[in-house]
N, C-alpha and C positions, 0 to 999 in steps of 0.2 A: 493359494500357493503356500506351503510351509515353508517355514523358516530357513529351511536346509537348501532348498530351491529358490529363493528370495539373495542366500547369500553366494550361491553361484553364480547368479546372475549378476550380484553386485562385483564379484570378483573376475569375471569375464571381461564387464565392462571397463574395472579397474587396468583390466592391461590392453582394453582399444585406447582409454585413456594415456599413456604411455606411447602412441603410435608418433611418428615422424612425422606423420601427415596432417595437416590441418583438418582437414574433415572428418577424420577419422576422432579425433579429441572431440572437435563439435557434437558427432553422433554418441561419444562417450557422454557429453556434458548433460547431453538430453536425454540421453537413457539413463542418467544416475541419478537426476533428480527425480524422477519417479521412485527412488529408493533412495532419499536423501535421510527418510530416519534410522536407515540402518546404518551403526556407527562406522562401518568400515568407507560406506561411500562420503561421509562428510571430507577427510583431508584431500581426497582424488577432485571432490568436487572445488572444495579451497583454489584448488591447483588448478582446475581449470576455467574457473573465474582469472584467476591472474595470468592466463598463459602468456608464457614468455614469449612464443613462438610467432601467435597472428591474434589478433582483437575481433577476430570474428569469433574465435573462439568461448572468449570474455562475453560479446553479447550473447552468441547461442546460449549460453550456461545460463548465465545470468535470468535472460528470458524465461528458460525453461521453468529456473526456482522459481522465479516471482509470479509463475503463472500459477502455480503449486497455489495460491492466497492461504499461507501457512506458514505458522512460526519459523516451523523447520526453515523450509525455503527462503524467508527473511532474514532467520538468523544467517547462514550462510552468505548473505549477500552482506549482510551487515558488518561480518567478518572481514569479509572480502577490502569492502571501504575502507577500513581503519588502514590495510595494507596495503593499497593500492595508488601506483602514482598516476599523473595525474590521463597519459592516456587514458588507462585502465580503468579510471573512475568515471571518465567523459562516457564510454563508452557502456558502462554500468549504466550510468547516467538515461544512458537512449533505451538500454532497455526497462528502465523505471518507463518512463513514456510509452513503450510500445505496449508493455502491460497494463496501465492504469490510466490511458488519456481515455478512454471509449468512457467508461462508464465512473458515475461518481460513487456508485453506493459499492465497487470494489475496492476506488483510491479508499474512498474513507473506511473502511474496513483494514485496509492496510496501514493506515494510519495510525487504527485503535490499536494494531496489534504490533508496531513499533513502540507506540508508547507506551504498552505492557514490556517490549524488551530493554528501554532504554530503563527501566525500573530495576533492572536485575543488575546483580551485584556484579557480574562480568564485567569489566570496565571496556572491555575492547566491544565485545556487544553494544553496551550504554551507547561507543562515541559511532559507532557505526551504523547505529536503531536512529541516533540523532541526527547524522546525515540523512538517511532515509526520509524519514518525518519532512527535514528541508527541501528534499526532491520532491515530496508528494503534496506539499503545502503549494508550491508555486504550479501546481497545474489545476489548469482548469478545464474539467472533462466536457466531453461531446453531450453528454447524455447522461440529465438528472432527471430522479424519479419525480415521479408528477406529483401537484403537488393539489389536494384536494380543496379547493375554493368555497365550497359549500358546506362543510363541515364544521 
């Protein structure tokens, strides 16, 4: 998909984003994070992690990025936290768990790749990569990779 077609889509989405309607922002939230590194989608998606509106909203988004298992998608969440009261972060919250309880070798991937963000000079990144880290430290996944006994 070029570029040019990459940001019509991000800017279509940007104004379902903007709808009245709660599911209509939800289906933005999920369709923009599939284009969370093109810069125009990062503030819409901001905005749809915090919606003021309904916290379904907050989890669909949420989920979407963190299923992304990518900076981008992190960084944005991790954004999010720093500004997020305390609904809003519960709700983040659930969807850190619906992403990262199955498998361990995802949590801990996400882990590694918080604590490359909490390294970065961004300060609102840093406190928001640190909550992160604290979300992902206290689960304890379904399913760790085997572990070879004979070796």
């Amino acid at each position: 998909m070029s570029d040019e077609a990459r940001r019509a889509v991000v800017a279509a989405l940007i104004g379902l984003a903007g709808s009245p309607h709660y599911r209509d922002r939800a289906d933005a939230g999920r369709g923009l994070a599939s284009f969370a590194e093109v810069p125009e989608a990062g503030e819409a998606l901001l905005g749809l992690v915090l919606d003021a509106g309904d916290t379904f909203v907050t989890r669909e988004t949420a989920t979407a990025l963190l299923r992304r298992q990518d900076s981008v998608g992190l960084t944005v969440v991790a954004s999010a936290l720093t500004m997020a009261d305390d609904n809003h972060a519960d709700w983040i919250h659930t969807a850190v768990l619906d992403v990262f309880m199955v498998f361990a070798r995802e949590r801990d991937a996400a882990l590694r790749e918080c604590a490359a963000l909490s390294r970065g000079a961004d300060e609102q990144i840093h406190c928001g990569a640190r909550q992160l880290i604290d979300m992902l430290e206290k689960i304890d996944p379904i399913l760790h990779p085997v572990q070879d006994d004979h070796a």
